[in-house]
Each structure stands twice: as structure tokens, then as C-alpha cells.
KETIBA-43123 format. One record per residue (C-alpha): residue number from 1; x, y, z. Coordinates in nm, 4 decimals, padded with zeros to 6 digits, always signed. Example, Ala and Ser with C-alpha at 12.3 -4.5 7.8 and 13.67 -1.06 7.14 Angstrom:
<sites>
<site 1; <+01.2300; -00.4500; +00.7800>>
<site 2; <+01.3670; -00.1060; +00.7140>>
</sites>
This chain:
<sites>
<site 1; <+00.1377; +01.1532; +00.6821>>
<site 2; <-00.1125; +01.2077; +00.3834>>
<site 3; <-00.4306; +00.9539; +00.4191>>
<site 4; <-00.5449; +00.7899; +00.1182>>
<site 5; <-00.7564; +00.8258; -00.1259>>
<site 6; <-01.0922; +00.5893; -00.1077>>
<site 7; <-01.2447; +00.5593; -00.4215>>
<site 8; <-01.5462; +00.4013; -00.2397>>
<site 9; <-01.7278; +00.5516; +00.0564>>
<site 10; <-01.6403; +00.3471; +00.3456>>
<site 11; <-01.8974; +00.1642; +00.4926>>
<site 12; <-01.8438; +00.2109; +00.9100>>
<site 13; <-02.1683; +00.0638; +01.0661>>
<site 14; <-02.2206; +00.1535; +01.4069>>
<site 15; <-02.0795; -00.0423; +01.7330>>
<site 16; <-02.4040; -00.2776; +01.8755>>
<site 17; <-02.4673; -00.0875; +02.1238>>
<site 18; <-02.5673; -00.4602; +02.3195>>
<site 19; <-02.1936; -00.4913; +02.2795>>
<site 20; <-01.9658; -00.2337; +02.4787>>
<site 21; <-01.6248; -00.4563; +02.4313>>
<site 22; <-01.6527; -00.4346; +02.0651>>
<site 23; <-01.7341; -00.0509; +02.0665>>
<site 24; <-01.4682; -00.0226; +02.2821>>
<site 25; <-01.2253; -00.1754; +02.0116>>
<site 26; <-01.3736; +00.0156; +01.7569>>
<site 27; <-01.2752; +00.3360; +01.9327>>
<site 28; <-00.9375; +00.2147; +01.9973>>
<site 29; <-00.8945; +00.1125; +01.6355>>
<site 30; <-01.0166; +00.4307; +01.4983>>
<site 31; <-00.8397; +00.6199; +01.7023>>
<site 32; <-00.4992; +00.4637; +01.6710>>
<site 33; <-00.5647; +00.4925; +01.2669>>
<site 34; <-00.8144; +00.7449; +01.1461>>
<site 35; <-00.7373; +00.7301; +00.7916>>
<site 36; <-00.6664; +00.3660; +00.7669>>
<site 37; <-00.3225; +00.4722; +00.6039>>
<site 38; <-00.0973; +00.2798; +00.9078>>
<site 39; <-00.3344; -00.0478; +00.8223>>
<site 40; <-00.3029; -00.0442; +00.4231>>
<site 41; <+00.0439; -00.0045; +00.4681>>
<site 42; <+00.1186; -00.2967; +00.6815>>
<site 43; <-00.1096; -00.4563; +00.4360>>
<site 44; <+00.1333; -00.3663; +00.1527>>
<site 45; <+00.4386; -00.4196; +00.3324>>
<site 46; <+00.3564; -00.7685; +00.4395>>
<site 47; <+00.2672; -00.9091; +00.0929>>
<site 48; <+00.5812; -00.7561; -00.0375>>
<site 49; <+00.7560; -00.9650; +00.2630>>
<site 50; <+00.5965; -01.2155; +00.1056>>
<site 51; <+00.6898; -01.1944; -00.2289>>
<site 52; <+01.0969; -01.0661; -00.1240>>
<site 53; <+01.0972; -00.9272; -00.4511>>
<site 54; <+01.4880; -00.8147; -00.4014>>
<site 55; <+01.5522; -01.1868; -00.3591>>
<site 56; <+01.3425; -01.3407; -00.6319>>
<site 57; <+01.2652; -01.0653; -00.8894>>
<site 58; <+00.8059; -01.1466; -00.7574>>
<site 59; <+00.5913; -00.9202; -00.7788>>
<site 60; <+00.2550; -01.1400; -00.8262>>
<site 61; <+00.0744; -01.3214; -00.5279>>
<site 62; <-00.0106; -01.6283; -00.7799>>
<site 63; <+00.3962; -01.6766; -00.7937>>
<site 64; <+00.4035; -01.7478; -00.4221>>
<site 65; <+00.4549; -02.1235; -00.3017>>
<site 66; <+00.1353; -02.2319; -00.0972>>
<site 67; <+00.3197; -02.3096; +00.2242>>
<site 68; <+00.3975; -01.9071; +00.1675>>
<site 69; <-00.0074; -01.8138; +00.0824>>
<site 70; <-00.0907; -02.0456; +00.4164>>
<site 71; <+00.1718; -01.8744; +00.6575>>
<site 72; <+00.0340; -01.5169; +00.5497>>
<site 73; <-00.2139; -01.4535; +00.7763>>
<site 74; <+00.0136; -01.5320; +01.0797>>
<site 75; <+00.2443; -01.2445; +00.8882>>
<site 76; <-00.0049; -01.0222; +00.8707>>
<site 77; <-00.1060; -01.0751; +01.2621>>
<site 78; <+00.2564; -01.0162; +01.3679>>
<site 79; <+00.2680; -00.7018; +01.1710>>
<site 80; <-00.0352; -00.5772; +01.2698>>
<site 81; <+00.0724; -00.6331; +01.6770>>
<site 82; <+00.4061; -00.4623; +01.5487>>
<site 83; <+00.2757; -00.1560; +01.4040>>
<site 84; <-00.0237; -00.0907; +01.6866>>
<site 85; <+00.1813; -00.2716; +01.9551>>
<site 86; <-00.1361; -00.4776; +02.0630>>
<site 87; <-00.0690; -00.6410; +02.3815>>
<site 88; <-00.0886; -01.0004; +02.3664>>
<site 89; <-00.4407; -01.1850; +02.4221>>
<site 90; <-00.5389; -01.4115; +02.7125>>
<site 91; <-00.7186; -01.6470; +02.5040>>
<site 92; <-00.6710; -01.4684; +02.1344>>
<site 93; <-00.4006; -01.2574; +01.9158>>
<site 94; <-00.4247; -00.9318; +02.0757>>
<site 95; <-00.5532; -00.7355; +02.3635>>
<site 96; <-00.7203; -00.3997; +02.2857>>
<site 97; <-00.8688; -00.1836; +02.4971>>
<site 98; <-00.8415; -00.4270; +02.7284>>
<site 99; <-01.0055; -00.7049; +02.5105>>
<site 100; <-00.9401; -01.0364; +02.3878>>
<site 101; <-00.9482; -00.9754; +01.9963>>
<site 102; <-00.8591; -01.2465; +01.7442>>
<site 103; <-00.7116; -01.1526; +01.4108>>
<site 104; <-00.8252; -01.3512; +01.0819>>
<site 105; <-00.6579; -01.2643; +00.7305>>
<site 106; <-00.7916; -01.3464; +00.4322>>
<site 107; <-00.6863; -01.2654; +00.0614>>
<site 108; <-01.0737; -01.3768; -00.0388>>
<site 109; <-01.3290; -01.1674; +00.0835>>
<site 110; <-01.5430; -01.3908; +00.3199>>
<site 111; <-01.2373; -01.6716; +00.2961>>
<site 112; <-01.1465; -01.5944; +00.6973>>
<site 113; <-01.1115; -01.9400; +00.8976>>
<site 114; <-01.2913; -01.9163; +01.2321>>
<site 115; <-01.1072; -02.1911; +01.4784>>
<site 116; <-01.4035; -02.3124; +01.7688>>
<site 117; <-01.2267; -02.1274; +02.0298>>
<site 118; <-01.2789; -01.8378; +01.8750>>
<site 119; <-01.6966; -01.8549; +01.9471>>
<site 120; <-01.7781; -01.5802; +02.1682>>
<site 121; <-01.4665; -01.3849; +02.1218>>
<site 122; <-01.4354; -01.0708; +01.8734>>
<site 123; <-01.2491; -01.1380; +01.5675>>
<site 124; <-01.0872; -00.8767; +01.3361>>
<site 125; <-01.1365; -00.9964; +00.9976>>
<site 126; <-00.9058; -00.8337; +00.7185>>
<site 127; <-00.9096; -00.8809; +00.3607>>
<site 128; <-00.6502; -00.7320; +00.1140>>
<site 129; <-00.6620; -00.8409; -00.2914>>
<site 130; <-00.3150; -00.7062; -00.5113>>
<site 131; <-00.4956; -00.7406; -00.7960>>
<site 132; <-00.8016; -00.5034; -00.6925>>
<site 133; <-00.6034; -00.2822; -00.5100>>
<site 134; <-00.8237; -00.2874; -00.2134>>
<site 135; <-00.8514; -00.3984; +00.1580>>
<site 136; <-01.1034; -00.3929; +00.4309>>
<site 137; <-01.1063; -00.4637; +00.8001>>
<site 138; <-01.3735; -00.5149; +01.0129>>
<site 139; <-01.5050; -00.6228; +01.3839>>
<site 140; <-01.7926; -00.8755; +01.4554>>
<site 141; <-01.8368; -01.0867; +01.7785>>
<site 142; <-01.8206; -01.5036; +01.6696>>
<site 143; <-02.1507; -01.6713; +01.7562>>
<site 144; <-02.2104; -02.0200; +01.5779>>
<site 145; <-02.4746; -01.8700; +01.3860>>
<site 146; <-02.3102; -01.6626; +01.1861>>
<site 147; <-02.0863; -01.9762; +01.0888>>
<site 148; <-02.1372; -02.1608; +00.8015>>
<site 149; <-02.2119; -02.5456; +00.8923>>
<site 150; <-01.9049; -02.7768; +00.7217>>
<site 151; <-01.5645; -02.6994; +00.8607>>
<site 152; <-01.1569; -02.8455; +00.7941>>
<site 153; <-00.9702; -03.0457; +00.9640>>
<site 154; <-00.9261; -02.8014; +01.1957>>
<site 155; <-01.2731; -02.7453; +01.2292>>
<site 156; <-01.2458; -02.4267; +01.1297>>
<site 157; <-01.5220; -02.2637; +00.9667>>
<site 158; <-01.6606; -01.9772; +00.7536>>
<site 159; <-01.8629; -01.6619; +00.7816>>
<site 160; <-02.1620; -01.6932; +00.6612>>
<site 161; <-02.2201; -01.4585; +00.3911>>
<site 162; <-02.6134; -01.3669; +00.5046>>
<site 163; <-02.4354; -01.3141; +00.8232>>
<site 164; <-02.1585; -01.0423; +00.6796>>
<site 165; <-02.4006; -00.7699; +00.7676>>
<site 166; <-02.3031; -00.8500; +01.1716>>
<site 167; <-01.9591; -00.7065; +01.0712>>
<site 168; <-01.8922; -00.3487; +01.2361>>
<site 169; <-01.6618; -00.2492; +00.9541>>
<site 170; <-01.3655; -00.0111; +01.0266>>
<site 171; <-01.2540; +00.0446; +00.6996>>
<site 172; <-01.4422; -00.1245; +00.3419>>
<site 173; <-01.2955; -00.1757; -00.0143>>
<site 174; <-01.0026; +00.0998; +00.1383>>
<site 175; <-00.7369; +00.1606; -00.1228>>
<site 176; <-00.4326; -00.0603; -00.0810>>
<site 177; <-00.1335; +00.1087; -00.2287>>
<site 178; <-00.0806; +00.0333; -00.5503>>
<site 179; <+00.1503; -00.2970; -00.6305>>
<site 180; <+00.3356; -00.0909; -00.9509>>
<site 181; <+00.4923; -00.4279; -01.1301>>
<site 182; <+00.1525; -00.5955; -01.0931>>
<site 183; <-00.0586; -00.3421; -01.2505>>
<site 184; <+00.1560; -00.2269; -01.5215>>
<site 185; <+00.1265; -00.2573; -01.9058>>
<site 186; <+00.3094; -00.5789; -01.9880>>
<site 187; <+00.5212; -00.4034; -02.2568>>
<site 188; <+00.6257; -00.2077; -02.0287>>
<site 189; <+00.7059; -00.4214; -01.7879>>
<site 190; <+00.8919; -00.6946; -02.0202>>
<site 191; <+01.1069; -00.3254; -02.1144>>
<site 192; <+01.1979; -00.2895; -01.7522>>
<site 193; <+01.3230; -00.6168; -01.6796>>
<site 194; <+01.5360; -00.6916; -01.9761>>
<site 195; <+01.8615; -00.5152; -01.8786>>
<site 196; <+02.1036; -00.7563; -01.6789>>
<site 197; <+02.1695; -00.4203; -01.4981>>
<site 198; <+01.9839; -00.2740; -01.1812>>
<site 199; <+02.0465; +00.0385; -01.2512>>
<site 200; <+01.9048; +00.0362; -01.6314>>
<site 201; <+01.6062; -00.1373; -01.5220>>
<site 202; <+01.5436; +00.1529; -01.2901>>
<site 203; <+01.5957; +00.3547; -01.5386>>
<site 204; <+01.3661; +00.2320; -01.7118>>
<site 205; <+01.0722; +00.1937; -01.4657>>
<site 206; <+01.1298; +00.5488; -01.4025>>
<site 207; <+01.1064; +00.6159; -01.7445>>
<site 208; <+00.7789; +00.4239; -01.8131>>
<site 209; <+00.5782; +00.4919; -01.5115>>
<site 210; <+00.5102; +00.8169; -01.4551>>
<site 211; <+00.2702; +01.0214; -01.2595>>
<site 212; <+00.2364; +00.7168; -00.9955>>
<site 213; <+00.3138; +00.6229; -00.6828>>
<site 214; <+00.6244; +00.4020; -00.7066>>
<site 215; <+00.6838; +00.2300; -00.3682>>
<site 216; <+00.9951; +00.0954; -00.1876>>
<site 217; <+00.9592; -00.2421; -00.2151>>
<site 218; <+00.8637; -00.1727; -00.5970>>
<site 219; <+01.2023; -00.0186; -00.6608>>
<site 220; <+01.3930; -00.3239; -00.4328>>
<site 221; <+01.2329; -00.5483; -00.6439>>
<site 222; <+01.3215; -00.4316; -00.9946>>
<site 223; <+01.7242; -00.3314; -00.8444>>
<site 224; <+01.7474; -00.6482; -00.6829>>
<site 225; <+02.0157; -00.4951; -00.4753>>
<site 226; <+02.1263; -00.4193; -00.1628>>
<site 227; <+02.1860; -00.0826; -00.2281>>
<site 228; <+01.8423; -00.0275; -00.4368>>
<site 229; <+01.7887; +00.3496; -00.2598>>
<site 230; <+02.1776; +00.4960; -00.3623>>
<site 231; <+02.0473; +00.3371; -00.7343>>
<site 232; <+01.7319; +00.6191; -00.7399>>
<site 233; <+01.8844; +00.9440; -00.6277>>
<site 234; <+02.1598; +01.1499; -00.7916>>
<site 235; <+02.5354; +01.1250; -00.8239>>
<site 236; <+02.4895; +00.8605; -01.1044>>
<site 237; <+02.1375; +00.6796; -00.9730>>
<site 238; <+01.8267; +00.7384; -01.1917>>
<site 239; <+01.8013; +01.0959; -01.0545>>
<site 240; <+02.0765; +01.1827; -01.2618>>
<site 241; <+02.0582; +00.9360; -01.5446>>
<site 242; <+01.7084; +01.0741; -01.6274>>
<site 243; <+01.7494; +01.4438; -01.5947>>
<site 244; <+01.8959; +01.5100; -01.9451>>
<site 245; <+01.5713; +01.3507; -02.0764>>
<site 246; <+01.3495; +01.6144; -01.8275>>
<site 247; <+01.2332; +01.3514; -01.5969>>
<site 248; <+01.2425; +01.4616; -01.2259>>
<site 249; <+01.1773; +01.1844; -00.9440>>
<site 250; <+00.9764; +01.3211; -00.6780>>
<site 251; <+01.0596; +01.1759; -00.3636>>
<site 252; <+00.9231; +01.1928; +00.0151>>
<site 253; <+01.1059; +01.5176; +00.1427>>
<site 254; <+00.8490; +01.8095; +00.2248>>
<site 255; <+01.0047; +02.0200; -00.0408>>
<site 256; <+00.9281; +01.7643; -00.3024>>
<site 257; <+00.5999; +01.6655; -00.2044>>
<site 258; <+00.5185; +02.0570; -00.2415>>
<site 259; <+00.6579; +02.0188; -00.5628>>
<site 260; <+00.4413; +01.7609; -00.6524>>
<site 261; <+00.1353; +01.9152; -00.5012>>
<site 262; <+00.1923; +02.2251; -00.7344>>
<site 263; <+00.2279; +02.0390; -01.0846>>
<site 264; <-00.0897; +01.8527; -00.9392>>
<site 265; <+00.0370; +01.5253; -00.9866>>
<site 266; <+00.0256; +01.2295; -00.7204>>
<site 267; <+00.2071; +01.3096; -00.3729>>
<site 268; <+00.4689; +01.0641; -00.3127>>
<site 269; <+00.3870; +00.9536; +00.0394>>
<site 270; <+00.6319; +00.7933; +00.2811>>
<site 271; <+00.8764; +00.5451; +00.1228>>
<site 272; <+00.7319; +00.6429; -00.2762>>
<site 273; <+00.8744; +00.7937; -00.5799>>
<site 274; <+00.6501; +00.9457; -00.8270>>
<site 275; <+00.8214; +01.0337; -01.2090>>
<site 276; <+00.7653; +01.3074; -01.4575>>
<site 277; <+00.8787; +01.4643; -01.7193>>
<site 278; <+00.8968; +01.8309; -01.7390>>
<site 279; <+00.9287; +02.1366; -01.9987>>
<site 280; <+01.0231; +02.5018; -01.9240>>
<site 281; <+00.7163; +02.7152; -01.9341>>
<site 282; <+00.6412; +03.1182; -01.9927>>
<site 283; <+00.4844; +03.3245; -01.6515>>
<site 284; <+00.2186; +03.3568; -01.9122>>
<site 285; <+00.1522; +02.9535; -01.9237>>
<site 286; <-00.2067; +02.9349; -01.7463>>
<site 287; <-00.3414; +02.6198; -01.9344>>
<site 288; <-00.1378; +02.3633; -01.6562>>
<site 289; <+00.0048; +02.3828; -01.3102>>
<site 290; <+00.3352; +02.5306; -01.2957>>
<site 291; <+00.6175; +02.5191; -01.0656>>
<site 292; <+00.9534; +02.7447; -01.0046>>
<site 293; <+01.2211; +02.5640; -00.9633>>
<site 294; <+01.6050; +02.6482; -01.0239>>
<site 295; <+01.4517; +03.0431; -01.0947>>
<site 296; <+01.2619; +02.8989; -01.3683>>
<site 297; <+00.9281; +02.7511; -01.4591>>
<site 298; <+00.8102; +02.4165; -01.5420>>
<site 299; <+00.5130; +02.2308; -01.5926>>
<site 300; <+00.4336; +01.8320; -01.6735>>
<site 301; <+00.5139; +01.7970; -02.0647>>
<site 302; <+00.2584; +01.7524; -02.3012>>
<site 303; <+00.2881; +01.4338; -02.5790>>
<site 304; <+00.4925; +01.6025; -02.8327>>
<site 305; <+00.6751; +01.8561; -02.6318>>
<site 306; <+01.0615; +01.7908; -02.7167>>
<site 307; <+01.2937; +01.7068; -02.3860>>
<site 308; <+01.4809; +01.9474; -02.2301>>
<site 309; <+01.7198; +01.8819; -01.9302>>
<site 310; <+01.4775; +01.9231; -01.6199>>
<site 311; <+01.5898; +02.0933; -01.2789>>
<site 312; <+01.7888; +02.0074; -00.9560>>
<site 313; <+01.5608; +01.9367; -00.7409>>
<site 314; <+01.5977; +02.0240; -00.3821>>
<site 315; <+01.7364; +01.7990; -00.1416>>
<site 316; <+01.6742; +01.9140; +00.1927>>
<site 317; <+01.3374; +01.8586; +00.3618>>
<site 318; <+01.1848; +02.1700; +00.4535>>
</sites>
């Protein structure tokens, strides 16, 4: 399992000492997750459970009915407890390390809803935004000063934002994997969704995004079919459609992720595709990373560089 990539140092204050249940959870949580990458990816799973993009063609969290944006955070919580397999609270969500722990999610940073009972408990407060492509999760014991003074109907109420500081963060402004569709150049975009066909529009994504992390749900989405996986590989998916045009697509097998690691482009990590297009090379080729496949070698094609038909890759997964 490859970690991700923070583009921002995370910010992982120290457990108050004063406070031995919530270093205790902090531990647990850490150790359960070091890199964050089992978090980020419920993260991304759940708002693409959201969206069912196979079902309705979404890919954008504005798209989503409220009574969908208001039933998230119980999503998130029940993915969360299904990933970790938290034991259920007493009082709260979860039970770690032998703690009551609430869990609060919020696609606003600060936005999380603190219910009264929660007051003296320890939340986990997690925020994940599509649109920056982040996420962070942190600890902090509820006290009803660090809650902001109106409340809801439910008389739920806000973290102060002087009071953020009191958060033990486990992971800040993390990198969420990427939402593809979301973040895409329009054009592009319109282009891939203007086939009637699943298999062209694949085609086409493959075509147009390159050198990125495509994900699952990404690929279910723009397929819109049941059988969205036998659309991507070969014996007449994209795999094969694309080849005469020298685009390989990388996939999660060990032998491809070596592949990808060698022409130095991004590693497809569990459930990701990532697409390129490829030219035969000389031994004597030192200006780009090069790769031998099919008792050849190839590097990523330069703008310019006519197409050739690219390699098999392997498909075995050592």
C-alpha cells in the first residue's frame, strides 16, 4: 500500500498530556493508519457512495440533493467503524482503545455539529472538501467553552474557531485522492461524455487524462455499467482500443506499478488507472526515464512525437 503524498506538512500537535484517554486514541489511531492512506480513502469512497456516479452519471458534491449532503456524515461514521472495525460506544459512535469517541463530519472546515451529550466526551472531527482535494481529522475533548454560544434546533453547536487550537490533529489539509471528473478541463470533460457508448467515453477519458491517478469509482461513473472493469482492460476494453494510438493503462498489479515507477510517472495505487502514451526509444535515450518492455524500450512521448502502437503490458502481478 503506497501512502500519499501531502503537499502540506501535517500539523500533529501533541496528546495533553492532562488527558491520557485522548492520547490513548491518538496512539490507536496512528497506529491503525500511519500514513492516513486507509482514512482518505474511506473519505473518497464515501462521497463517491454519495454521488453513485454509475447510477446518475455525478461527479460534483453541489449536484447532490440536501437530504443526501445531511445523511453524509452518518455515511462517513459507518464507514469509518467499517474500515477500523471500532467497537460500538457506550454513550458515543465508537469505542477505541477502550474509549467513548464521537465522530463529527463536516464538508466545511469548522462546520462540525456538537450535540450536548457530547460535552465531556472526545469527538473526532473530520473534514474532507472535493473541490480542494484535501481532508483532515483530528481529536479534541468537548468542553462548553470551546463551543460557540447559539445552537439549532437540536441544540447543536459549533467549534469555536479561537478554540481550534485544542484540536490534537491526526492528520491536516492530507491529500484526498483526486475526484478526476471534478477537476478536469471542461473541454475535456464535455469530450468524454458525449458518446452514447460506455466504452467510447472510456476511451476517451483514457485518452485525455493522462499521467493521473484515475480511480474506480471515476471509471464506474463515466461507463455507467455494470461491467465498467471488463470495459478498461484488453480483449476489446480501452486496453486494447488505445494501444494502436501508444497509450498503455497502468493498472494496480506489482508489475505495472514498477512500470510506472520507472517512466516516473504517478503509481496507480489500489483500485487506480494511470494513462500514457509511449514511443520506442534508443539504449542511448538518457534525456527521460525509460522502460523495457516487450524486449524493447519506451519512454513517455514528447508533444510532437508521432504514435506508434505501444506494448503488451504484463498481466500477472509479480
Amino acid at each position: 500500500m503506497l501512502p500519499l503524498d501531502h503537499s502540506a506538512a501535517t500539523n500533529i500537535a501533541s496528546a495533553d498530556q492532562d488527558d491520557p484517554e485522548l492520547a490513548a486514541v491518538v496512539e490507536a489511531l496512528r497506529a491503525a493508519d500511519p500514513s492516513g492512506f486507509r482514512f482518505a480513502t474511506v473519505l473518497r469512497n464515501t462521497i463517491d457512495q454519495l454521488l453513485d456516479g454509475e447510477s446518475t452519471g455525478r461527479y460534483d458534491w453541489k449536484t447532490l440533493f440536501k437530504t443526501e449532503k445531511t445523511h453524509a456524515g452518518t455515511v462517513v461514521e459507518i464507514n469509518l467503524q467499517r474500515e477500523f472495525r471500532f467497537a460500538d460506544g457506550d454513550a458515543m459512535d465508537y469505542k477505541i482503545a477502550g474509549v467513548d469517541v464521537d465522530c463529527k463530519y463536516s464538508q466545511t472546515f469548522g462546520g462540525w455539529m456538537i450535540p450536548p451529550e457530547a460535552i465531556g466526551h472526545l469527538c473526532l472531527l473530520v473534514w474532507a472538501d472535493d473541490y480542494k482535494s484535501r481532508w483532515s481529522a483530528g481529536l479534541v475533548r468537548i468542553r462548553a467553552e470551546l463551543l460557540n454560544q447559539g445552537n439549532n434546533r437540536d441544540l447543536k453547536q459549533t467549534v469555536n474557531s479561537k478554540q481550534r487550537e485544542k484540536i490534537t490533529w491526526l492528520w491536516r489539509d492530507a491529500e484526498l485522492p483526486e475526484n478526476v471528473l471534478l477537476h478536469m478541463d471542461p473541454t475535456d470533460r464535455k469530450a468524454v461524455f458525449a458518446s452514447s457508448s460506455g466504452q467510447a467515453r472510456l476511451n476517451e477519458l483514457f485518452r485525455r487524462v493522462q499521467k493521473r491517478r484515475i480511480g474506480r469509482n471515476v471509471v464506474r461513473t463515466v461507463a455507467q455499467q455494470k461491467d465498467y472493469m471488463k470495459r478498461v482492460r484488453g480483449n476489446g476494453g480501452s486496453r486494447s482500443a488505445l494501444r494502436r494510438d501508444g497509450i498503455l493503462i497502468i493498472g494496480d498489479y506489482e508489475s505495472h506499478r514498477r512500470i510506472a515507477e520507472q517512466l516516473g510517472i504517478p503509481v496507480p495505487r489500489e483500485g487506480e488507472f494511470v494513462s500514457v502514451r509511449v514511443v520506442e526509444v534508443g539504449p542511448a535515450e538518457t534525456l527521460r526515464p525509460t522502460v523495457i518492455l516487450s524486449e524493447r524500450r519506451w519512454a513517455c512521448a514528447l508533444p510532437g512525437e508521432p504514435p506508434q502502437a505501444a506494448p503488451l503490458l504484463p498481466t500477472h502481478t509479480k
